[in-house]
Backbone bond lengths (Angstrom), bond angles and torsions (degrees), N, CA, C in turn:
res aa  C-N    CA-C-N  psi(-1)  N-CA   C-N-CA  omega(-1)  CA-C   N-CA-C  phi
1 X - - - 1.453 - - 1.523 109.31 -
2 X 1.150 119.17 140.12 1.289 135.66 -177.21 1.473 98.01 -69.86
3 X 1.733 112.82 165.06 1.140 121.63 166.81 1.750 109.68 -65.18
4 X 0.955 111.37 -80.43 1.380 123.59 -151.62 1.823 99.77 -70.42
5 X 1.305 123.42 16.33 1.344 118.30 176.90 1.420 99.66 -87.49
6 X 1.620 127.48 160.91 1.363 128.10 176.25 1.699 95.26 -95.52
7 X 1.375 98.00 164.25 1.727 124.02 174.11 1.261 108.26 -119.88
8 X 1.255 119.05 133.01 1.613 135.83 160.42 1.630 106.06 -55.15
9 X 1.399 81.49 161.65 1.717 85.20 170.27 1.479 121.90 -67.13
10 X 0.813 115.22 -3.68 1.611 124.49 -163.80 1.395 83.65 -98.43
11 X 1.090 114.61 -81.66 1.847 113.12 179.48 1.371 122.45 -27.44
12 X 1.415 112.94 -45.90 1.470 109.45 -178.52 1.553 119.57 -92.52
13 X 1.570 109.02 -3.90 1.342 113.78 150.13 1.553 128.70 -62.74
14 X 1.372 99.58 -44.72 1.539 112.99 174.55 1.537 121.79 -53.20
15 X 1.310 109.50 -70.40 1.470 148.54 162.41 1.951 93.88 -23.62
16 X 1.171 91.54 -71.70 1.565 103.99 177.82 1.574 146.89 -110.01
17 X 1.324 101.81 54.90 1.354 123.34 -176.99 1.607 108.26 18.43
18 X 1.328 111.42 66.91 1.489 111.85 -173.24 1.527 108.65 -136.32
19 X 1.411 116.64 166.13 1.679 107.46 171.24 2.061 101.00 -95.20
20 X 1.378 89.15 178.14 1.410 86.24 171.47 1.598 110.80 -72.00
21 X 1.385 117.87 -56.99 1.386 140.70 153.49 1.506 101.62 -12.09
22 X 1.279 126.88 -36.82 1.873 114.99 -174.60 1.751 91.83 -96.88
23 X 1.285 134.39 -45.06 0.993 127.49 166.30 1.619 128.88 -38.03
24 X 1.538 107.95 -30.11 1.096 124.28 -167.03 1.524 106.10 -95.95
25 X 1.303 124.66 -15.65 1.335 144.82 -167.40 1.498 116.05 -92.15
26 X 1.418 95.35 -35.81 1.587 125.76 -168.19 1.632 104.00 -74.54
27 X 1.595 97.60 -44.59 1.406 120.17 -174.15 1.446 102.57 -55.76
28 X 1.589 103.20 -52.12 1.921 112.50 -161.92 1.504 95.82 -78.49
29 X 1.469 152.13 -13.48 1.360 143.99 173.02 1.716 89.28 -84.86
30 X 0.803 154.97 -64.90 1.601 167.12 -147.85 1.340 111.70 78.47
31 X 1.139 95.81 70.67 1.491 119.99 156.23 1.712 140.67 -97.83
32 X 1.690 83.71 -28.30 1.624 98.40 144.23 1.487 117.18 -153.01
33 X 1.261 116.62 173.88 1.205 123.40 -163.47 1.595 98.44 -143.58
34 X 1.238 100.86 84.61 1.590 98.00 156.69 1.401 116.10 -70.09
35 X 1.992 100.82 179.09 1.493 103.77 176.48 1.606 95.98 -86.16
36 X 1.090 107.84 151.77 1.640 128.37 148.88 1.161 128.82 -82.65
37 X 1.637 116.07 101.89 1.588 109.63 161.65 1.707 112.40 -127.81
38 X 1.252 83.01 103.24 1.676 107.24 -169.89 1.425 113.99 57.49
39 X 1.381 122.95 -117.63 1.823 103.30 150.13 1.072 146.98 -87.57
40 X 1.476 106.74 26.56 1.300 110.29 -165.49 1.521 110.75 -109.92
41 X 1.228 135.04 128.38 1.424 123.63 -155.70 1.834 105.53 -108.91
42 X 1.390 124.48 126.50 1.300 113.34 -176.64 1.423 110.36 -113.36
43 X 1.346 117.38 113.00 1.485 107.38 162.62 1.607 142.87 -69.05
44 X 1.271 115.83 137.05 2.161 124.53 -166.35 1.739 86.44 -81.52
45 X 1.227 124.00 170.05 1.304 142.67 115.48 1.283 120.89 -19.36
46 X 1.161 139.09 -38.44 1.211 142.18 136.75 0.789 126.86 -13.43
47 X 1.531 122.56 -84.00 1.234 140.29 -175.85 1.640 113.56 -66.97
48 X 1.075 115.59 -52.44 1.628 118.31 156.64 1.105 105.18 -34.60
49 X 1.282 155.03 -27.87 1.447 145.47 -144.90 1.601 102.39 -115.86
50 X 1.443 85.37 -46.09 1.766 102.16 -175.60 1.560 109.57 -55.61
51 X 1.899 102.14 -50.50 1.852 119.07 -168.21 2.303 88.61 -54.78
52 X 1.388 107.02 -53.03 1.120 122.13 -166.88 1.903 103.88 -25.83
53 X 1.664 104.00 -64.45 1.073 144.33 -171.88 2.127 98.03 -57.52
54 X 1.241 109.05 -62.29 1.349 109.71 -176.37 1.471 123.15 -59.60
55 X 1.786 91.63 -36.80 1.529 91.09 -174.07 2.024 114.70 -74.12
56 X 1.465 101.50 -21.57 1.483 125.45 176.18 1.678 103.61 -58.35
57 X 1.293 95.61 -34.01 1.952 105.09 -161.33 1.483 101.52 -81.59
58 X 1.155 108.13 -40.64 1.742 117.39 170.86 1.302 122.53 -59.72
59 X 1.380 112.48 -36.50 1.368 109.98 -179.67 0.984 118.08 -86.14
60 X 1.474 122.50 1.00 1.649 123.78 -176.22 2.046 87.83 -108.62
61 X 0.878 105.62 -9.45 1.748 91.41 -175.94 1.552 108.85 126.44
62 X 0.909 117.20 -26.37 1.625 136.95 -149.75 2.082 97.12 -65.67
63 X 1.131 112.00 114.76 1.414 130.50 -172.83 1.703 99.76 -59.11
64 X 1.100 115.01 136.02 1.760 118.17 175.74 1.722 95.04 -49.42
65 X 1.245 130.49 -48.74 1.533 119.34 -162.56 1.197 100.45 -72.09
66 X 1.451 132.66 -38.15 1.517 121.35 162.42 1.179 151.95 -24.11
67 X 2.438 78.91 -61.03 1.384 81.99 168.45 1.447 121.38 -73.64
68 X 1.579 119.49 -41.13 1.258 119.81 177.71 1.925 122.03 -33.06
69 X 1.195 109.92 -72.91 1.206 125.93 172.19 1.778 97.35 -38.93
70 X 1.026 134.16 -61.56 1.573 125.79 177.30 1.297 110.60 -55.55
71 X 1.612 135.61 -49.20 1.239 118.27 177.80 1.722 132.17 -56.13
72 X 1.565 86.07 -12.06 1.665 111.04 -153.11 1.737 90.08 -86.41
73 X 1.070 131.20 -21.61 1.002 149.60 146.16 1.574 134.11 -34.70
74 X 1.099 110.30 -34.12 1.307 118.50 -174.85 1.818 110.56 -81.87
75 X 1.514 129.27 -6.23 1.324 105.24 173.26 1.510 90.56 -120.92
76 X 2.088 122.96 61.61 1.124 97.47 156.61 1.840 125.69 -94.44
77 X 1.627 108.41 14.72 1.348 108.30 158.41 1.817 107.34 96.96
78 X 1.546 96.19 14.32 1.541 84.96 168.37 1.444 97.69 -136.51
79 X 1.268 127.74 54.09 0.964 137.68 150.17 1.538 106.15 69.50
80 X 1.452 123.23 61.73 0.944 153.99 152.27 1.837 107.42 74.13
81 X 1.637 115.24 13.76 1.224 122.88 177.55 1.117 120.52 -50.17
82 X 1.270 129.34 -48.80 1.840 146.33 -158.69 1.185 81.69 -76.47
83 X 1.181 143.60 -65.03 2.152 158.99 -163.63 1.375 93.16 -43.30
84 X 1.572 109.64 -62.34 1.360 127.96 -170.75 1.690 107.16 -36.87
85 X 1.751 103.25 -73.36 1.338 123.27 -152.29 1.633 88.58 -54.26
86 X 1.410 109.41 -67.20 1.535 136.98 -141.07 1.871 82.70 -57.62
87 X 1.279 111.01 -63.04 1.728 106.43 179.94 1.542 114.50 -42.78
88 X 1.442 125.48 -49.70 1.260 131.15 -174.23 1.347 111.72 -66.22
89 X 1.277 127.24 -42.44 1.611 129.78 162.90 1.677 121.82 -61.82
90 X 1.518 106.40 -26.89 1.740 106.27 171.66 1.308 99.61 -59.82
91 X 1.681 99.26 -64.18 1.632 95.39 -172.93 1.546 133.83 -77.12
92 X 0.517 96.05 5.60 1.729 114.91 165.28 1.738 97.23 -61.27
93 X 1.366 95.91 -89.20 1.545 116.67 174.93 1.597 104.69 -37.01
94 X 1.617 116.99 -26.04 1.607 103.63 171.14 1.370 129.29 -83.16
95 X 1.483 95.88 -30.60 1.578 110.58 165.25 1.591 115.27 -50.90
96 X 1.069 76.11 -44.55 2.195 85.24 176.02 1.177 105.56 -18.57
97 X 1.733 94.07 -78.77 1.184 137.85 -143.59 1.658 106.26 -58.41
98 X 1.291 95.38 -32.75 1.922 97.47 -159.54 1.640 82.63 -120.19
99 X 0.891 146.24 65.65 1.423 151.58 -172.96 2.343 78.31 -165.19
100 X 1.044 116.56 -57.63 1.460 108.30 -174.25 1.698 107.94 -92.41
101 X 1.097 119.44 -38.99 1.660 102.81 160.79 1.786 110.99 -48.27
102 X 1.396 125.09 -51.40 1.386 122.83 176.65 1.384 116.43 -47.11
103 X 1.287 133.02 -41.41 1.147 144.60 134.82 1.248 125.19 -4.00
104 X 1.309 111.84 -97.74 1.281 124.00 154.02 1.313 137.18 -27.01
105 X 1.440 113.84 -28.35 0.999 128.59 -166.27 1.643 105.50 -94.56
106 X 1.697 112.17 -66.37 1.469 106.46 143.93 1.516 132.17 -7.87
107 X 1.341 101.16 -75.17 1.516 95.50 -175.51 1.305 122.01 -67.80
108 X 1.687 119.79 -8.45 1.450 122.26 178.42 1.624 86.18 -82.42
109 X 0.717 128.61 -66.10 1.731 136.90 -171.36 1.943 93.79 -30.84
110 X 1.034 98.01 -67.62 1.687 107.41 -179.11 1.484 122.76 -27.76
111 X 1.615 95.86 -48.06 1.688 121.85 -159.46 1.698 87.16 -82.17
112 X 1.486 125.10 -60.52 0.911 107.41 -163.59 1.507 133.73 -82.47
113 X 1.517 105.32 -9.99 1.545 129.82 146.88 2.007 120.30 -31.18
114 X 1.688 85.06 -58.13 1.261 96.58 167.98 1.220 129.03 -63.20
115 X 1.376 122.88 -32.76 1.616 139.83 -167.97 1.483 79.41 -73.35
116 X 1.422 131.07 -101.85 1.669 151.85 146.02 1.522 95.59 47.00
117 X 1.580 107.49 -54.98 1.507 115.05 -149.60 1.793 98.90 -94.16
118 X 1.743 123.35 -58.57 1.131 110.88 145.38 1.659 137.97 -3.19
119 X 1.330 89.88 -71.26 1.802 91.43 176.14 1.234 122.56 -65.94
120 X 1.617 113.16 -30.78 1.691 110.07 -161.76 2.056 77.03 -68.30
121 X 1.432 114.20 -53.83 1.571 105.85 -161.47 1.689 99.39 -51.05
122 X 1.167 121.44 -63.00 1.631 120.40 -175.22 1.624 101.26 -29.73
123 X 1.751 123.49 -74.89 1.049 121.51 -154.11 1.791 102.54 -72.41
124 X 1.416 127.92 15.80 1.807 116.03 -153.57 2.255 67.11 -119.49
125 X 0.957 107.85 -45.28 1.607 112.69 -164.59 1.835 98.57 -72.38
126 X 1.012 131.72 -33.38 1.986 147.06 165.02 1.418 91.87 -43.09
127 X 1.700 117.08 -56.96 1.240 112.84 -133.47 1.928 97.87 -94.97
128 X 1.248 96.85 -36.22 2.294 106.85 152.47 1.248 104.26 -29.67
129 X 1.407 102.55 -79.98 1.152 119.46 -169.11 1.528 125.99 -25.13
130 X 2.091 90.74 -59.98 1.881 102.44 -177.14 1.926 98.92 -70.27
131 X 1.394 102.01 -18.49 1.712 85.48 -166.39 1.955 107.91 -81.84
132 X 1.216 94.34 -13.32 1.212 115.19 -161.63 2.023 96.15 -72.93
133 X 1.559 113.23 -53.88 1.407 108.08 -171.34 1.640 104.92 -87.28
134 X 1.524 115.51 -33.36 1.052 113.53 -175.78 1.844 116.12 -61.85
């Protein structure tokens, strides 16, 4: 398929591990804008590029109004600088974020490792014990 040809919904479901339903979702935030022909919805290069961009933004954490507002960005006419900065400062602030959930997350992992290890000794020292009088 050529660049500049449009894709059906079916295509850009395929293409992009998506339902129609998220396509359709994407549409109602305006995040993309397919063509309309009657009900049939056709996706530009554009929009392929854009879904590309959203589905990328999601997987890092990145809030639909985020991403929106960042894509919305891209025709302010200096050659995609403002897009640039404004993206690099979200994610910055996302890195934070999941740089201290990992954290957190670790040390729950840690704690309950420890708990884990406690019991196997509690229940391995129970079981001495019963073999021990029995």
């Amino acid at each position: 398929m050529k660049d500049d040809q449009v894709m059906t919904i079916r295509e850009m479901c395929d293409a992009f591990g998506v339902t129609p339903r998220t396509l359709r979702f994407y549409e109602q935030k305006e995040l993309l804008f397919p063509i309309r022909e009657g009900q049939k919805r056709l996706f530009t290069r554009r929009d392929r590029a854009r879904l590309k961009l959203i589905l990328r933004g999601k997987r890092f954490g990145f809030s639909l109004e985020e991403i929106r507002q960042l894509l919305d960005l891209y025709h302010q006419g200096d050659e995609q600088k403002t897009q640039l900065e404004r993206t690099y400062e979200v994610a910055k602030e996302r890195l934070a974020d999941l740089v201290r959930q990992r954290d957190e997350l670790n040390a729950a992992i840690g704690e309950l490792d420890d708990q884990m290890k406690w019991a196997e000794r509690m229940l391995a020292s129970m079981d001495n014990q019963k073999r021990a009088v029995g």
